[in-house]
C-alpha positions in Angstrom: -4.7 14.9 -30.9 -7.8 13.8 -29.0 -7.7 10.5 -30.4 -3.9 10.4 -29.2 -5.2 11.7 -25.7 -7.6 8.6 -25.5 -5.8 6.0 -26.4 -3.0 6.9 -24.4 -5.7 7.3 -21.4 -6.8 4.0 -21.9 -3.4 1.8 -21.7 -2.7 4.3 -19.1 -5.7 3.1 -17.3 -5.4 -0.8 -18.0 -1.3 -0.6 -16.6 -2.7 1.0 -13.5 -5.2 -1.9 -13.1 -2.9 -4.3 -13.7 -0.1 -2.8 -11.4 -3.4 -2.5 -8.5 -3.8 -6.3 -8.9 -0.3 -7.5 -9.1 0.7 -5.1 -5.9 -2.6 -6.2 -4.0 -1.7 -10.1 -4.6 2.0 -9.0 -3.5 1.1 -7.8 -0.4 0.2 -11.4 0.9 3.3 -12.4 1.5 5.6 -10.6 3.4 9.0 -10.9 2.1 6.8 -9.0 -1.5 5.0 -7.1 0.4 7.1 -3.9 0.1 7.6 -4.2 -3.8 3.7 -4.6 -3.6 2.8 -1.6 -2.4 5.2 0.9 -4.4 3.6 -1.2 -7.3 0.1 -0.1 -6.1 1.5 3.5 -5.6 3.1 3.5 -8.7 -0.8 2.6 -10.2 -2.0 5.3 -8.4 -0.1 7.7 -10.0 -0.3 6.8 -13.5 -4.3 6.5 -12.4 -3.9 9.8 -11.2 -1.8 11.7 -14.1 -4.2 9.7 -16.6 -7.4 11.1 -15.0 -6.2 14.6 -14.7 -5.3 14.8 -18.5 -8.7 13.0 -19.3 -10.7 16.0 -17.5 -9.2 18.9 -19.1 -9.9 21.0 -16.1 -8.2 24.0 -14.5 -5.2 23.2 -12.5 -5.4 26.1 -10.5 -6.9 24.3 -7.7 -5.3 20.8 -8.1 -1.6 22.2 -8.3 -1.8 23.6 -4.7 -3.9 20.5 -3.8 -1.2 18.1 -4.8 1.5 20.0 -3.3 -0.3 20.6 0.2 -1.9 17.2 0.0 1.7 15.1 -1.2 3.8 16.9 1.8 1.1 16.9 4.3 1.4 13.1 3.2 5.1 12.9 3.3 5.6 14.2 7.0 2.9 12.0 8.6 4.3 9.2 7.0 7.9 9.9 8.4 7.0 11.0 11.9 4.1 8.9 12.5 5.3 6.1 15.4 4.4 2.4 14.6 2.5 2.3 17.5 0.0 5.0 16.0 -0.2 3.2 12.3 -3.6 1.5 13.3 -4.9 4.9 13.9 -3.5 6.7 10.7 -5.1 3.8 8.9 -7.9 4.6 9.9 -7.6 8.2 9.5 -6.7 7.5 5.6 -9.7 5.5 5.6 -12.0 8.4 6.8 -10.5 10.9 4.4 -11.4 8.3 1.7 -15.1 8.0 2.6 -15.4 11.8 3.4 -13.8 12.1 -0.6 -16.8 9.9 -2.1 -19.2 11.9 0.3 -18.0 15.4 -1.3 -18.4 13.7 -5.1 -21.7 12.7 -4.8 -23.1 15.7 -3.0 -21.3 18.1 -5.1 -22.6 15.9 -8.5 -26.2 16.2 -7.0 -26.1 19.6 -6.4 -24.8 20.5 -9.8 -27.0 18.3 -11.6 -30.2 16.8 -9.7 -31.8 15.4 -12.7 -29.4 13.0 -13.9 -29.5 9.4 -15.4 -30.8 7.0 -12.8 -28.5 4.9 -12.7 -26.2 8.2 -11.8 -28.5 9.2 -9.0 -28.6 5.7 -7.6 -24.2 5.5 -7.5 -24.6 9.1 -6.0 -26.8 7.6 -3.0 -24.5 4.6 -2.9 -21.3 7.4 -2.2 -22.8 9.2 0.1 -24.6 6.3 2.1 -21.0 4.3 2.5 -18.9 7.6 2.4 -20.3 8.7 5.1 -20.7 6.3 8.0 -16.9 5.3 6.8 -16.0 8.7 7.4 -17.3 9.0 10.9 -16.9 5.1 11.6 -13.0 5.4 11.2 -13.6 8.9 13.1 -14.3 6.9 16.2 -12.1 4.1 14.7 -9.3 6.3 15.2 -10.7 8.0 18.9 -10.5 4.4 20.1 -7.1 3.6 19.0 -5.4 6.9 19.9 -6.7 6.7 23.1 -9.1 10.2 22.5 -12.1 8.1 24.1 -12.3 4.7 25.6 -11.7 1.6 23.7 -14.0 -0.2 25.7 -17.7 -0.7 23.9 -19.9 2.1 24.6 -23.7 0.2 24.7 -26.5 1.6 25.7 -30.8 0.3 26.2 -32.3 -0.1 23.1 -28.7 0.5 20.9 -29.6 -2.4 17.9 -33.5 -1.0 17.8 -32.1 2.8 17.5 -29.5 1.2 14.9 -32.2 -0.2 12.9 -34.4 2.4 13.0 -31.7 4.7 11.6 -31.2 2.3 8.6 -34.3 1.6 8.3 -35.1 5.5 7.8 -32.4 5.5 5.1 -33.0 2.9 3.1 -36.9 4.2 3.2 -35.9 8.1 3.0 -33.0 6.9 -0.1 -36.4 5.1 -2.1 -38.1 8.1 -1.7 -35.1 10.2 -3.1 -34.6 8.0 -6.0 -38.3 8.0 -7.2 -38.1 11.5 -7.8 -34.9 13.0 -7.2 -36.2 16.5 -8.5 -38.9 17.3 -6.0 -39.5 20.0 -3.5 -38.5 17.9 -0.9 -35.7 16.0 -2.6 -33.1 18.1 -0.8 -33.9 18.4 2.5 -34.3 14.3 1.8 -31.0 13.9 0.8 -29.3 15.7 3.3 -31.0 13.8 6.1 -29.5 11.0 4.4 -26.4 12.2 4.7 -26.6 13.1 8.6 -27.9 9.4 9.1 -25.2 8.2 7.0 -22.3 10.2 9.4 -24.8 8.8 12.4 -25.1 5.1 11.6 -21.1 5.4 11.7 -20.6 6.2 14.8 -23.5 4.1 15.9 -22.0 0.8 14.6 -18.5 1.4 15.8 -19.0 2.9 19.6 -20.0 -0.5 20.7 -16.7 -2.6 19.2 -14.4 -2.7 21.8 -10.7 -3.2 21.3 -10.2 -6.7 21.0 -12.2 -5.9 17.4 -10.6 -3.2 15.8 -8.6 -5.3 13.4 -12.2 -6.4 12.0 -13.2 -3.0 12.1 -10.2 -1.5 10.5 -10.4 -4.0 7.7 -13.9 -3.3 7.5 -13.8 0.2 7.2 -11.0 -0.2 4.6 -13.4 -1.9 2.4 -16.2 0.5 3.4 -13.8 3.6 1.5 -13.1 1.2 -1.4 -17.1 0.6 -2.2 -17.5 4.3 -1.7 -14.7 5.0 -4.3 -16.2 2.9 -6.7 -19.7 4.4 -6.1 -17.7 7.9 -7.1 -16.3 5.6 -10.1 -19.4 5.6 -11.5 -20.4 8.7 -10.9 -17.6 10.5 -12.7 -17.2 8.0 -14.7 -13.8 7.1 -14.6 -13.0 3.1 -15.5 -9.5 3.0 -13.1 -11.4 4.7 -9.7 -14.2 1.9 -10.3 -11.5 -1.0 -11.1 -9.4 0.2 -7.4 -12.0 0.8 -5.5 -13.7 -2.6 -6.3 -10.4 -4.2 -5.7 -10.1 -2.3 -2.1 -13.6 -3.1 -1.5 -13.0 -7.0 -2.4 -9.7 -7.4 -0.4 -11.2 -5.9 2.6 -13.8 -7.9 3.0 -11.7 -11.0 2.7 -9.1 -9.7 5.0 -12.1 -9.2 7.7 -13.0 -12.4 7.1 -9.5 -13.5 7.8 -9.5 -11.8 10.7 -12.9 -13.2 12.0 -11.8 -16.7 11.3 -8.5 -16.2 13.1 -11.1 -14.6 16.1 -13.8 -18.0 15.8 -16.9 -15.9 15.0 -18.6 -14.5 12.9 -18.6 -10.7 11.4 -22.5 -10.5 12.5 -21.4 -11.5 16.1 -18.1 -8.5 15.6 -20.4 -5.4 14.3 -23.7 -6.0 16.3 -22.7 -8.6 19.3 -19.0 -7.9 20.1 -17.1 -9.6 23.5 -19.7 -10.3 26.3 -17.2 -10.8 28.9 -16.6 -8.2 31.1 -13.3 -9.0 32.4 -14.8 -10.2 36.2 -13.7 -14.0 36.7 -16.3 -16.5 36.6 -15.7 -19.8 39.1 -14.9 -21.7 36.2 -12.2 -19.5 34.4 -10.7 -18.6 37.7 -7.2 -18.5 37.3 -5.0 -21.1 39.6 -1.5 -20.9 41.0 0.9 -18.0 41.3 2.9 -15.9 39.3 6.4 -17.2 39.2 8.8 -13.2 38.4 12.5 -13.6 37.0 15.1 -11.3 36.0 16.4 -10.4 33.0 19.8 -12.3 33.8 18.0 -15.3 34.7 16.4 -15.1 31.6 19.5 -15.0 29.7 20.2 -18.0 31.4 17.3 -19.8 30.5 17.6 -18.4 26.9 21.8 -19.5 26.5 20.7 -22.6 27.2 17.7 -23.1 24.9 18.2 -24.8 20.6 14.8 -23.7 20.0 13.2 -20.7 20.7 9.7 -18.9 19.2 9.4 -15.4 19.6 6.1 -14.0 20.1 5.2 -10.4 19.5 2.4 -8.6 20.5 0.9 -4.2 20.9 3.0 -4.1 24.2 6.2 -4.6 21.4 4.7 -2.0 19.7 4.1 0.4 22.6 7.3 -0.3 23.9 9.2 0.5 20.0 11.3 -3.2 21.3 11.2 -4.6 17.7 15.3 -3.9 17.0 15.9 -4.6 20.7 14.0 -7.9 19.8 16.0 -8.6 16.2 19.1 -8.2 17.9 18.1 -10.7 20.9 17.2 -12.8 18.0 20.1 -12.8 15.7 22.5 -13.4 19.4 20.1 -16.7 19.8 21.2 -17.8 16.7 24.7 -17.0 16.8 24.2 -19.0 19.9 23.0 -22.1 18.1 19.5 -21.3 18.2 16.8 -21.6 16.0 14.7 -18.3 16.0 11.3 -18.1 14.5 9.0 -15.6 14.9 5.3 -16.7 15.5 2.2 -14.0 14.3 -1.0 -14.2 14.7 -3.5 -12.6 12.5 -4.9 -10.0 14.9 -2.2 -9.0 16.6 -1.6 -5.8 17.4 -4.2 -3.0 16.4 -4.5 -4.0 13.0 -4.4 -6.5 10.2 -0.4 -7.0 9.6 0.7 -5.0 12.7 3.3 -7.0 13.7 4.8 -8.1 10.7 5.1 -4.0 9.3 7.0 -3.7 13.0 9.4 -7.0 12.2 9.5 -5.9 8.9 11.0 -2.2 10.1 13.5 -3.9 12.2 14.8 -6.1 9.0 14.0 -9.5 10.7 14.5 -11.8 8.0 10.8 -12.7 6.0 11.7 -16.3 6.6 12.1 -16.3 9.8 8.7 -15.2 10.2 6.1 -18.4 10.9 2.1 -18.1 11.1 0.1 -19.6 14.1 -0.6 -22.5 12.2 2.7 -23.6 11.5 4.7 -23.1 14.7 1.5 -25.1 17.0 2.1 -27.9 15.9 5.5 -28.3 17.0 5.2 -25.9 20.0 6.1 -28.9 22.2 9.5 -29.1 21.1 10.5 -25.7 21.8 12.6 -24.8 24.7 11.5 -21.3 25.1 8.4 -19.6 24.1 9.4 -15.6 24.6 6.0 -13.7 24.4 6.7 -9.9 24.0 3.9 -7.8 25.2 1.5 -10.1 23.9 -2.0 -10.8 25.7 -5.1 -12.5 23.8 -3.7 -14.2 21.5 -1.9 -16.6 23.7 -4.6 -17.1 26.3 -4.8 -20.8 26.8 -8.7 -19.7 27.9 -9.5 -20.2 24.5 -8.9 -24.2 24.5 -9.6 -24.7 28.4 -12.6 -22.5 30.0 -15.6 -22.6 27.8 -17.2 -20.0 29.4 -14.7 -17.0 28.7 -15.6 -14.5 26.0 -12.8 -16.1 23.3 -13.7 -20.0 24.1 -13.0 -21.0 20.3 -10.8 -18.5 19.1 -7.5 -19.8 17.7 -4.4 -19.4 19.7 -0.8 -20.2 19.6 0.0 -22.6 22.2 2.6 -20.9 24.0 1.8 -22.6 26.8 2.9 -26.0 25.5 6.6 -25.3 25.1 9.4 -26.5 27.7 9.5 -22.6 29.1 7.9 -19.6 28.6 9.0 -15.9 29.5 6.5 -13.1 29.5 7.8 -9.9 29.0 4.9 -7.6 30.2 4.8 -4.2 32.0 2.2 -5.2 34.4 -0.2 -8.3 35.4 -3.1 -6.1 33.2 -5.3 -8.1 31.3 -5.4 -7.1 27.0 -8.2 -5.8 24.7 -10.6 -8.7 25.7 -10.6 -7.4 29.6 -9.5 -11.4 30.7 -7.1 -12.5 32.7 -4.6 -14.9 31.3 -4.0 -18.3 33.1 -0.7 -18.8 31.2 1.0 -16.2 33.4 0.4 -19.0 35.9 0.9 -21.8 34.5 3.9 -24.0 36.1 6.1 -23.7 32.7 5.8 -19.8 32.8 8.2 -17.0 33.9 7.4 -13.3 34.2 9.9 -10.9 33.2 8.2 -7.6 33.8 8.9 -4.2 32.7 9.1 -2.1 29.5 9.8 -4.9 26.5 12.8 -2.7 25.4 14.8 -2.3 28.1 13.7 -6.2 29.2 15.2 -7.0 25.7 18.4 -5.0 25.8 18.7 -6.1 29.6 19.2 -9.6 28.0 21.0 -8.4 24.8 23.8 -7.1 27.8 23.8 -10.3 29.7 24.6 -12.1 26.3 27.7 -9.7 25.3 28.8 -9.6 28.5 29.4 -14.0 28.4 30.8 -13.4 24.8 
């Protein structure tokens, strides 16, 4: 029966690997992405059943855990708003790092002389568990609005940083060469407040323009943590996933980065410099042209091309079916509709495409930046939807704003554009945007939504 046991615990664990890999490389693309991740939860599961039958341990606890844990799960997932999934992503982050924390503090304690190459994995989970746990803490403060996105920096903040990392890494050498000693304890637990430390340390001075590196970051922080725990439970499928995790993360925050023009280094220790005061050479010319929401339409009835661009104020303002439906009229109007995203954003990696994705916009209507500049001059009507950074013509023209080099899409080049925005308020970099001045530009201000349905009306109404 045991040999039955294992070798059903074995394919059990290679199917869940493979289904982690196929769902991870679905999740590129869009129009797979959703079949991804039930494949990936799917994994889990079998992962999760397989493990639980490998451990022969009392289910008195793990019964009520599952339970609590699955509809604590289930109810966040329905209620939470797509406005606060950047912050739930991190929250789920934290949770995992806190997880691999608990392992390798409760294996420790329960055995402090074990194999060294135990001891070391149990360092390595509690090291990266923790400042992901309180990293995404702050993580999550910053999105939800708890504390200030802005970066919190203060004299001397890389020496302190430094000096805290250096303690650990002296204070974790000292632990591992004799993990046993009188003072071994008291050692490790300093390690562990350090750990929770250097988390909030690293994060407080990423301001919001960031936190799509930092979110991927993080995500890849809980997924090196989880395969630390691998290893220290020994369990094949939690070092396999948590290897993948911590692989994909670090090549989505090098996405990210690329997509930003600068470097990870320059995200986690240098962050934006600008401070949002205009210097004489960025300072922004001409005057903002306002139009209403029936001169839009007017503009847009008229238009055979039109990009849509989405940005957070789409999210803030929940406008993504007001925005499908103003889309699918353009087309039934003669238009061609396409959808231009750029990798960060949003709050998050994917931000806007989970949003379009919710509203059913069609996956192929969906274009990256790369695609979409390169005709941008043919367009009749670039509509940019609560979108800030991202098409801040700053990047190409001033080179002495704080996102000189980052890639943009070049709104600004089409025949007319029409901001919808609340306000003349700058975005997560603190800039202000000479595109909302530009000659080509209109501003349609208010909240996205009812700017949307506003023209969604005037479009019926001429049917």
């Amino acid at each position: 029966m045991m040999a039955d046991n294992s070798l059903f615990i074995d394919f059990a664990y290679i199917a869940a690997s493979v289904l982690f890999i196929v769902g991870i490389k679905m999740l590129s693309r869009p129009e797979r992405a959703r079949r991804g991740n039930m494949l990936s939860a799917l994994g889990m599961l079998i992962a999760v059943v397989a493990s639980l039958i490998e451990c022969c341990i009392s289910f008195t606890w793990i019964i009520p855990g599952l339970i609590i844990g699955s509809a604590l799960g289930v109810v966040a997932a329905r209620m939470v708003q797509m406005t606060a999934m950047p912050q739930m992503v991190a929250l789920l982050n934290g949770f995992g790092g806190i997880a691999s924390l608990l392992i390798g503090w409760e294996n420790y304690h329960s055995e402090p002389a074990a194999a060294p190459f135990v001891t070391v994995a149990v360092l390595l989970a509690v090291l990266i568990g923790g400042l992901t746990f309180s990293g995404s803490m702050i993580a999550y403060a910053k999105l939800a609005e708890r504390i200030s996105g802005k970066p919190v920096r203060f004299a001397g903040q890389k020496a302190v940083n430094g000096a805290v990392l250096l303690t650990i890494l002296i204070g974790g050498a000292l632990f591992l060469l004799n993990p046993t000693a009188f003072y071994a304890y008291p050692l490790f637990m300093l390690i562990v407040l350090l750990s929770l430390a250097l988390g909030v340390l690293g994060v407080i001075p990423i301001g919001g323009a960031d936190m799509p590196v930092v979110i991927a970051l993080l995500n890849s922080y809980s997924g090196l943590a989880g395969c630390a725990a691998g290893f220290i439970i020994l369990n094949n499928v939690l070092i396999v996933a948590g290897a993948l995790v911590g692989a994909s993360g670090v090549i989505l925050s090098g996405v990210m980065c690329k997509a930003m023009n600068r470097s990870l280094a320059n995200v986690l220790f240098g962050g934006l410099q600008g401070n949002g005061k205009r210097s004489a050479e960025a300072e922004v010319q001409g005057a903002v042209k306002p139009i209403s929401a029936e001169e839009a339409y007017f503009v847009l009835e008229a238009a055979r091309s039109v990009v849509i661009v989405p940005g957070y104020g789409m999210a803030v303002a929940q406008a993504q079916h007001a925005v499908r439906e103003l889309g699918e009229i353009l087309e039934r109007n003669g238009a061609e509709v396409r959808y231009a995203i750029h990798p960060v954003a949003g709050r998050m990696p994917g931000h806007m495409n989970v949003l379009l994705a919710e509203a059913n916009v069609l996956y192929e209507q969906l274009a990256e930046m790369d695609d979409v500049n390169p005709a941008m001059e043919t367009v009749d009507v670039c509509l940019v939807i609560g979108a800030n950074d991202v098409v801040n013509p700053a990047a190409r023209e001033v080179p002495s704003s704080p996102i000189y080099g980052m890639p943009i899409i070049d709104a600004d080049k089409a025949r007319t554009v029409i901001v919808l925005k609340r306000s003349m308020a700058s975005g997560f970099a603190g800039i202000e945007n000479p595109l909302f001045t530009k000659d080509n530009t209109r501003m349609l201000f208010g909240d996205a939504k009812a700017m949307a349905q506003q023209m969604v009306s005037e479009f019926k109404s001429a049917a």
